[in-house]
N, C-alpha and C positions, 0 to 999 in steps of 0.2 A: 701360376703355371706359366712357366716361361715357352714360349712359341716364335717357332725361325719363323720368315717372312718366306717364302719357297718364290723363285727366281725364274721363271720358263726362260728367259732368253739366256740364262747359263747354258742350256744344254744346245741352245742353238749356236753359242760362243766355241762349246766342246767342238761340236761337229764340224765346225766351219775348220775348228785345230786342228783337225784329225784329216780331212782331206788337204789341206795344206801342207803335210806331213808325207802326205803319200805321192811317189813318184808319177810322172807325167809320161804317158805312153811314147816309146821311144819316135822322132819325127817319121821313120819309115814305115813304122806299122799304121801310123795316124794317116800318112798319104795314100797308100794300100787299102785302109778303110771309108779315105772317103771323110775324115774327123778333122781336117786340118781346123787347131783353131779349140774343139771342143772340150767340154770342161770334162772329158772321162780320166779316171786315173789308172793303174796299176799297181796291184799287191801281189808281191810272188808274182805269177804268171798269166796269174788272173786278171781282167778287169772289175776293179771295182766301182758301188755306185751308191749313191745317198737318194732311197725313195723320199718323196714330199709327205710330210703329216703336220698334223694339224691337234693341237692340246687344246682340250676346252675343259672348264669344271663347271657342274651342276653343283647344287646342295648336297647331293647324297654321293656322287660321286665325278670320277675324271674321266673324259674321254677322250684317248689317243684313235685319231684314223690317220691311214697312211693307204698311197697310192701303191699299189703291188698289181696293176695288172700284168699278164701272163705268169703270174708267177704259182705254181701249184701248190697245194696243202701240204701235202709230200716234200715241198721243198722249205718247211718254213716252220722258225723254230722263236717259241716266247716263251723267255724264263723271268723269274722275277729273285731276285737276292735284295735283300736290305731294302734297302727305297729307290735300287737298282733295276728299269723295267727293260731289259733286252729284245729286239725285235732281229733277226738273223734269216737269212737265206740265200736263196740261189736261185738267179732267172736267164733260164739256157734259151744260148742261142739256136733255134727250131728251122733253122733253114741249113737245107744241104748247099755248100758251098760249090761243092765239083758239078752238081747240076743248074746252079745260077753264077752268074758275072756282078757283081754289088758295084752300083755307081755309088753309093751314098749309104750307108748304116748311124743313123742319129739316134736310135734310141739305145738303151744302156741297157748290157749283160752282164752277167759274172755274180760275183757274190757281194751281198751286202750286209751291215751289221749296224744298228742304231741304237743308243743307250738312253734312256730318260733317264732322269732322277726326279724323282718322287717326294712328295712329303710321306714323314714316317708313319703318320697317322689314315693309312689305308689299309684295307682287311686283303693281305695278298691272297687266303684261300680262298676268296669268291669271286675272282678277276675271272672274267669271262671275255671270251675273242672269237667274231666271227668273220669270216673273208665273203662278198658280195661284189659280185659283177667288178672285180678286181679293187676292192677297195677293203682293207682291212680295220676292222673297230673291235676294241679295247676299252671293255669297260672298267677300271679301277677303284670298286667302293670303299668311300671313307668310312673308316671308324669312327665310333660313336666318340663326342671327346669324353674324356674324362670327368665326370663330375665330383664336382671339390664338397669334402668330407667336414661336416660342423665338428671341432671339438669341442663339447663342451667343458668348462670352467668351474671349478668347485671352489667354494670356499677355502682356505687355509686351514680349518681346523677339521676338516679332511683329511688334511696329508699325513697326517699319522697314519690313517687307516689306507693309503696309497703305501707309504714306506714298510706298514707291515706286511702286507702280501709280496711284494717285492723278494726274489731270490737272498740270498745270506752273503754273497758274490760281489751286488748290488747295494747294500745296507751301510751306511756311513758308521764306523761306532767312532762316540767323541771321546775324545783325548784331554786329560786334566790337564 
């Protein structure tokens, strides 16, 4: 049974691509906010932002957590495709602007989307995810591996009685 080596810091490589990719908050709105300097980006109109997690693997399974405080249940979406584990939402900004002045806003709003990838060998219908005191865990149990099937070996004077049950499709006839 041929088996990949699964790579965590690939998807750390991805992400680091993917914000590198995305434009830098124009310098006026950065000075406006108080960000000179700061690593937020922009999507569309949105700011975007990359929450911290942390991949661990036990024997029976993987554990992805990731930091999401303020961020609601209601706003937060994990889908799983292929060996593809999607983590997505949206963490609004909760302060009325016209009744406060902002010296300084550091922490990151807007929407966010983080991709793992996965070894194939994990049972996607029993992943389980719970959000606590803003910190979100992922559990991803692996499957059982495969266990390798004995074929047993017969004799040669056997194989007649193998090529007679054998389809008509199947059956060699010889040729003078």
């Amino acid at each position: 049974m041929l088996r990949t080596q699964w790579d965590p810091f690939e998807d750390l490589r991805s992400a680091d691509d993917e914000l590198r990719q995305m434009n830098q908050i124009s310098p006026a709105l950065a000075h406006a906010l108080g960000l000179h300097g700061q690593r937020q980006r922009v999507v569309g109109s949105a700011m975007a932002w990359a929450p911290a997690l942390d991949i661990s693997e036990r024997k029976d399974a993987y554990l992805v957590s990731v930091e999401l405080p303020g961020v609601k249940l209601d706003d937060l979406q994990i889908t799983m495709e292929d060996s593809l584990l999607t983590i997505q939402g949206e963490r609004h900004f909760g302060h009325d602007s016209s009744e406060q002045h902002f010296h300084r806003v550091e922490r990151s709003y807007g929407g966010f989307r983080r991709s793992i990838t996965l070894p194939a060998h994990v049972m996607a219908d029993a992943i389980e995810a719970t959000l606590d005191d803003g910190v979100l865990q992922i559990l991803v149990p692996k499957a059982e591996d495969a266990k390798p099937k004995r074929i047993q070996v017969r004799p040669a004077s056997q194989a007649e009685a193998i090529e007679a049950t054998a389809p008509a499709s199947a059956r060699t006839v010889p040729t003078s």
